[in-house]
N, CA, C and O atoms as a Tinker XYZ file with bonds, in Angstrom:
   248  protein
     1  N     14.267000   28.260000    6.312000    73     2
     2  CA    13.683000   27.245000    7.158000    64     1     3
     3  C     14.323000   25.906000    6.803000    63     2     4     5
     4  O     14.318000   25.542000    5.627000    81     3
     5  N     14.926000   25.082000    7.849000    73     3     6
     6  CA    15.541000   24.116000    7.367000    64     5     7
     7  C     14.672000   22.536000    7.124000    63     6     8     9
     8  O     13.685000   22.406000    7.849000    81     7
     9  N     14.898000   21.677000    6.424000    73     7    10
    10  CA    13.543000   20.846000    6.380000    64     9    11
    11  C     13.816000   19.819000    7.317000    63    10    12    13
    12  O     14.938000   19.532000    7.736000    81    11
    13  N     12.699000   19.254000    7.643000    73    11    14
    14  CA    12.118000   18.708000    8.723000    64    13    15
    15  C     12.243000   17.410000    8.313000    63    14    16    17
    16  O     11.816000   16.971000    7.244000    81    15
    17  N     12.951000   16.660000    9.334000    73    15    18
    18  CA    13.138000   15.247000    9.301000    64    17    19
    19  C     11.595000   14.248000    9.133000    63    18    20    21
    20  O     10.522000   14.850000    9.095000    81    19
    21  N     11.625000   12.934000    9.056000    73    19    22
    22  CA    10.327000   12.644000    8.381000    64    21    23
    23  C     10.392000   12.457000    9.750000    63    22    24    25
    24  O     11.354000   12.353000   10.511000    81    23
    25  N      8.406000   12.417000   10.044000    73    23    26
    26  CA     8.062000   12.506000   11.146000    64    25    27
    27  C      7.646000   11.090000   11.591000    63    26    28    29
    28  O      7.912000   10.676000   12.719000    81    27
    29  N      6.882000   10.246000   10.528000    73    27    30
    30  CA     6.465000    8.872000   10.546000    64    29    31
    31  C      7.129000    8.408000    9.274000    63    30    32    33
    32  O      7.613000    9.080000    8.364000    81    31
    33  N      7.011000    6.713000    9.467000    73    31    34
    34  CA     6.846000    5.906000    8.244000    64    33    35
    35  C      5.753000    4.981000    8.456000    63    34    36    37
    36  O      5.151000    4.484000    9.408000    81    35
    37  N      5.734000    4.941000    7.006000    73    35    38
    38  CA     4.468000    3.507000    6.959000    64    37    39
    39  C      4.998000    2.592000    6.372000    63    38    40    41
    40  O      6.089000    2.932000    5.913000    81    39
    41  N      4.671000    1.359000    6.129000    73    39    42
    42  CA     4.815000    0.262000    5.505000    64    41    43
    43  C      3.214000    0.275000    4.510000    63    42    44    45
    44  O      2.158000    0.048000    5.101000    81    43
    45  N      3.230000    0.616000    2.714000    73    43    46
    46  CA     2.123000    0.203000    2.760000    64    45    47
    47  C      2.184000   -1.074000    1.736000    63    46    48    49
    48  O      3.260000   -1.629000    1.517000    81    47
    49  N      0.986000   -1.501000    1.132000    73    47    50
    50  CA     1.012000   -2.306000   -0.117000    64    49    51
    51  C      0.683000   -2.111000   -1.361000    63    50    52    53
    52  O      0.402000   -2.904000   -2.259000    81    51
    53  N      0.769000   -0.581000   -1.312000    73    51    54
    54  CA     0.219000   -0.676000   -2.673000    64    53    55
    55  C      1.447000    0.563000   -3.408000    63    54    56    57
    56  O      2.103000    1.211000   -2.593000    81    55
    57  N      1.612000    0.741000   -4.466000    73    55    58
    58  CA     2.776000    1.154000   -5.165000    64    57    59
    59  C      2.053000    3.130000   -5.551000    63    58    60    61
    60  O      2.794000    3.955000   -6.084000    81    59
    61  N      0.764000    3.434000   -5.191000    73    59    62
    62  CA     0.488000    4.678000   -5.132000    64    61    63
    63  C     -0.434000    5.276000   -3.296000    63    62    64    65
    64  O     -1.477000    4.838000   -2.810000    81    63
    65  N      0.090000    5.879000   -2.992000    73    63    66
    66  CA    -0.424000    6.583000   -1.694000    64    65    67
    67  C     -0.800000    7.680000   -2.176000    63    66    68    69
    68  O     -0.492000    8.285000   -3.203000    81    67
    69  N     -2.126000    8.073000   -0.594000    73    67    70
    70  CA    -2.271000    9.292000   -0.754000    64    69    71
    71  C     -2.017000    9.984000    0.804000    63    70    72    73
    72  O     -1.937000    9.211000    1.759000    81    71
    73  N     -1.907000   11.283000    0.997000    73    71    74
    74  CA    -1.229000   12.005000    2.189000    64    73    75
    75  C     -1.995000   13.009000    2.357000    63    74    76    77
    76  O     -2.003000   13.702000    1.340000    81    75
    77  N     -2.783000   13.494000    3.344000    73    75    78
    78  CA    -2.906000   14.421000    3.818000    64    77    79
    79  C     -2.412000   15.166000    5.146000    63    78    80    81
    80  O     -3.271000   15.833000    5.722000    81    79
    81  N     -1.531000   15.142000    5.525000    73    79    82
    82  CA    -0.697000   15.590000    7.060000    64    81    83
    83  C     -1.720000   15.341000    7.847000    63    82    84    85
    84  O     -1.891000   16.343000    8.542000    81    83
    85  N     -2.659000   14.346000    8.156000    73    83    86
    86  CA    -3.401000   13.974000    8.833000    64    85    87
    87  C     -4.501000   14.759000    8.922000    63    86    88    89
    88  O     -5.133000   14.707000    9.976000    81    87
    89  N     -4.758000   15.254000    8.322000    73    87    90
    90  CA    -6.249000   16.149000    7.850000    64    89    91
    91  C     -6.434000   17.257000    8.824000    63    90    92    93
    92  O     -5.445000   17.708000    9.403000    81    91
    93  N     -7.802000   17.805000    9.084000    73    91    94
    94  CA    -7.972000   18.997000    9.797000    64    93    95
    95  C     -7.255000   20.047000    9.623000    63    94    96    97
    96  O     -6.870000   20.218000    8.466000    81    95
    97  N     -6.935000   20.842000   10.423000    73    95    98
    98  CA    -6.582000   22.069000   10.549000    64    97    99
    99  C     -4.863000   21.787000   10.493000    63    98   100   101
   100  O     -4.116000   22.740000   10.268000    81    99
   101  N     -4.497000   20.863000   10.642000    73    99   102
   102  CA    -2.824000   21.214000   10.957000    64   101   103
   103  C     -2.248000   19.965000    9.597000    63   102   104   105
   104  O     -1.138000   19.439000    9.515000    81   103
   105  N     -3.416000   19.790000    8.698000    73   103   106
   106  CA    -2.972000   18.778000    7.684000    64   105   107
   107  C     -2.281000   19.879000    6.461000    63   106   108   109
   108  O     -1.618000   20.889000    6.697000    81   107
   109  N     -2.639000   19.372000    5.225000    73   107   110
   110  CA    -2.145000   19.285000    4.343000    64   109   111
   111  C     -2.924000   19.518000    3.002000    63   110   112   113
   112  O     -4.080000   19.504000    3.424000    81   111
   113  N     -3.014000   19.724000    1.651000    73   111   114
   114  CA    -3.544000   19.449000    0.785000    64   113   115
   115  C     -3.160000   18.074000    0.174000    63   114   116   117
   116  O     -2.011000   17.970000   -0.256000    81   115
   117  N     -3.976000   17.033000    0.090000    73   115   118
   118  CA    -4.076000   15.575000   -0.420000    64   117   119
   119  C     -3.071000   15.674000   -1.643000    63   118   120   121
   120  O     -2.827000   16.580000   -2.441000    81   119
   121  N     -2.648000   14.555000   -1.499000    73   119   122
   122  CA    -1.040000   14.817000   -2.605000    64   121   123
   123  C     -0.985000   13.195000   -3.075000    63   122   124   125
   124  O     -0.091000   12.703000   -2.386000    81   123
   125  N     -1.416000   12.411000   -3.735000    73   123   126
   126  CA    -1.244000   11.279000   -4.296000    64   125   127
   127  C      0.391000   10.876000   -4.579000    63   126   128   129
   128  O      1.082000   11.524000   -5.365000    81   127
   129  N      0.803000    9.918000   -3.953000    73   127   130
   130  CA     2.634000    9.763000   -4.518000    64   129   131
   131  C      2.902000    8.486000   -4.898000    63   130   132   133
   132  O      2.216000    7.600000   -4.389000    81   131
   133  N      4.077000    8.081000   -5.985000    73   131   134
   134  CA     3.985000    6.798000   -6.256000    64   133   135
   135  C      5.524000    6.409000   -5.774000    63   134   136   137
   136  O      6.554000    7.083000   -5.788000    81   135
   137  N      5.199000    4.706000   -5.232000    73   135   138
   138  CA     6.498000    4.411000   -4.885000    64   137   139
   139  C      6.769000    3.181000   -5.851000    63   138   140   141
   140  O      7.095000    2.096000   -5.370000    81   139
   141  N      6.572000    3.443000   -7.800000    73   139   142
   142  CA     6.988000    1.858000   -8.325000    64   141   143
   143  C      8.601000    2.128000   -8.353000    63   142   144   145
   144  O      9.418000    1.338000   -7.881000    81   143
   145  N      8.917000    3.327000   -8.959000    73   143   146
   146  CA    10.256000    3.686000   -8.968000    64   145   147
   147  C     11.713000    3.191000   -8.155000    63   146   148   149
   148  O     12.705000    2.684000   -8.679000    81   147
   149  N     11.490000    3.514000   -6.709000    73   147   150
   150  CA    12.663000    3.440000   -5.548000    64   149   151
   151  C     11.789000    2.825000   -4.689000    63   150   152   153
   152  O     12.425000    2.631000   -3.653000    81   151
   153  N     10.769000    2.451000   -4.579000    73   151   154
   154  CA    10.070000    1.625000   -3.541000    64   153   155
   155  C      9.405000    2.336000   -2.458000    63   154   156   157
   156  O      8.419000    2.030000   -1.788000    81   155
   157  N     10.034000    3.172000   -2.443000    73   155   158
   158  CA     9.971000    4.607000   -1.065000    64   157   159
   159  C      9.916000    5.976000   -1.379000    63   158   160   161
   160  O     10.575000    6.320000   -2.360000    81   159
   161  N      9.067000    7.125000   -0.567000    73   159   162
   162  CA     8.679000    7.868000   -1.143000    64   161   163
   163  C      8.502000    8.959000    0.225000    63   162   164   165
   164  O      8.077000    8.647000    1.337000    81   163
   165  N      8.921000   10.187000   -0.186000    73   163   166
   166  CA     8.325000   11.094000    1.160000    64   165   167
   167  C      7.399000   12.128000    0.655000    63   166   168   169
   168  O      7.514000   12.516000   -0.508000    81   167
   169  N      6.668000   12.510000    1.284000    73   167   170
   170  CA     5.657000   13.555000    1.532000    64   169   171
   171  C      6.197000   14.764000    1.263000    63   170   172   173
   172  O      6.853000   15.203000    2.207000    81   171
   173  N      6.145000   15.583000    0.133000    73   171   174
   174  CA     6.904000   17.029000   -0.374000    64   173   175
   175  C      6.479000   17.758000    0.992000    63   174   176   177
   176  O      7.366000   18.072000    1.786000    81   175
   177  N      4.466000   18.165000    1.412000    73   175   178
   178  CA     4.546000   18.646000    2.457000    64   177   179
   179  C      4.741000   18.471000    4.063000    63   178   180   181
   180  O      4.608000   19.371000    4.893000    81   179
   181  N      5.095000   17.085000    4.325000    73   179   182
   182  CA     5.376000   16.870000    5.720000    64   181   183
   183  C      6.498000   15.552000    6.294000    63   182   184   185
   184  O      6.853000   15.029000    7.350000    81   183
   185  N      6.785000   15.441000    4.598000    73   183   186
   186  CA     7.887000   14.396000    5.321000    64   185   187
   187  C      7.299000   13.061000    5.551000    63   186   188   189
   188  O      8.114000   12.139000    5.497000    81   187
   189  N      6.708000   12.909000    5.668000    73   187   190
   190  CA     6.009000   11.704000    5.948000    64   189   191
   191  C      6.500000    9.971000    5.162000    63   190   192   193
   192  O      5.767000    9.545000    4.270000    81   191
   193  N      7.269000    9.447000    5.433000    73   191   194
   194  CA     8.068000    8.129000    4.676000    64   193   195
   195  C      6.660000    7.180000    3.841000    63   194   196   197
   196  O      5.585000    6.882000    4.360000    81   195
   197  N      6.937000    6.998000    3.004000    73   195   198
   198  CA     5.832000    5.644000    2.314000    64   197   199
   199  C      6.905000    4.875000    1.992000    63   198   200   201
   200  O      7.946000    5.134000    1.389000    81   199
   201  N      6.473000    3.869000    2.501000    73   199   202
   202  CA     7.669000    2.443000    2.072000    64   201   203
   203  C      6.753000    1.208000    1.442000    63   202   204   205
   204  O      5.770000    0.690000    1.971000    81   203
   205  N      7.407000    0.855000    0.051000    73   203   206
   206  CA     6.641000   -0.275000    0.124000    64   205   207
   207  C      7.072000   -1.885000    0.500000    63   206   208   209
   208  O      7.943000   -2.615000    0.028000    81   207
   209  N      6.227000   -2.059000    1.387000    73   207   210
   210  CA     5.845000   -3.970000    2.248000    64   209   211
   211  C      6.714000   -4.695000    1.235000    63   210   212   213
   212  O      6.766000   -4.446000    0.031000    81   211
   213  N      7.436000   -5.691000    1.939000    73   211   214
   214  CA     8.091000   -6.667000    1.097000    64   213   215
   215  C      6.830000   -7.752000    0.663000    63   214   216   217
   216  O      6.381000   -8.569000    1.467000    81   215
   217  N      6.600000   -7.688000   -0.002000    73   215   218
   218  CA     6.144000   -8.950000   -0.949000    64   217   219
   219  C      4.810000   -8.282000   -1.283000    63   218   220   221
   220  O      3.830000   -8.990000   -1.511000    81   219
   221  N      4.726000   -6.893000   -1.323000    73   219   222
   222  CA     3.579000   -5.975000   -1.846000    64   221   223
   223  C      3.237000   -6.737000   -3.446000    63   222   224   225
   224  O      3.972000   -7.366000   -4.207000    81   223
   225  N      1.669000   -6.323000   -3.538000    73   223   226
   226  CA     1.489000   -6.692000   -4.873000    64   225   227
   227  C      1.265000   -5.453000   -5.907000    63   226   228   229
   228  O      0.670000   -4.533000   -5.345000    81   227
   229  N      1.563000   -5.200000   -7.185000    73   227   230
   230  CA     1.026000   -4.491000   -7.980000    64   229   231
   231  C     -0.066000   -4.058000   -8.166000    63   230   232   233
   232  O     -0.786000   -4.791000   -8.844000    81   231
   233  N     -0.634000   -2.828000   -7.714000    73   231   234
   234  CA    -2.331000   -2.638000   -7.967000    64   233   235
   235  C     -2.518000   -2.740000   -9.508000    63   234   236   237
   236  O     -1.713000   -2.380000  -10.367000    81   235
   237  N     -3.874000   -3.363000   -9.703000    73   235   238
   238  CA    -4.112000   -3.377000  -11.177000    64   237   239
   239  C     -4.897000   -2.607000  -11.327000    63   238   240   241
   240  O     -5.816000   -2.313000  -10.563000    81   239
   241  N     -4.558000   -2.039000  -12.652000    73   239   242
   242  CA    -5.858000   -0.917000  -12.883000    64   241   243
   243  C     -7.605000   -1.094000  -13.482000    63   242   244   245
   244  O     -8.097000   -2.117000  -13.960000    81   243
   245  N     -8.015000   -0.285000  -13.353000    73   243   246
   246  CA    -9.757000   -0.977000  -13.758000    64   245   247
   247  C     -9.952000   -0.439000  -15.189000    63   246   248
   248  O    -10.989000   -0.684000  -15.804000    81   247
């Protein structure tokens, strides 16, 4: 099976996402991904682009 080009991107702000292929029946299992590394990040199960926002801030932790 050959892999599947990303289907969306996002722009977000924060340096960890989470993904579910849009939930329901044709989603995904929830997959947390981080973009501090390369800034950008795809979805192992759907491709899905995470980009992070220019002038994003660092989430701080609690």
């Amino acid at each position: 099976m050959a892999a599947e080009e990303a289907t969306e991107t996002s722009y977000v702000e924060t340096v960890t996402v989470s993904c579910d292929g849009g939930g329901g029946p044709l989603g995904h299992p929830r997959v947390f991904l981080n973009l501090e590394e390369t800034g950008e990040v795809d979805c192992p199960y759907c491709s899905h682009k995470f980009i992070l926002a220019d002038g994003a801030k660092e989430a701080s932790g609690h």
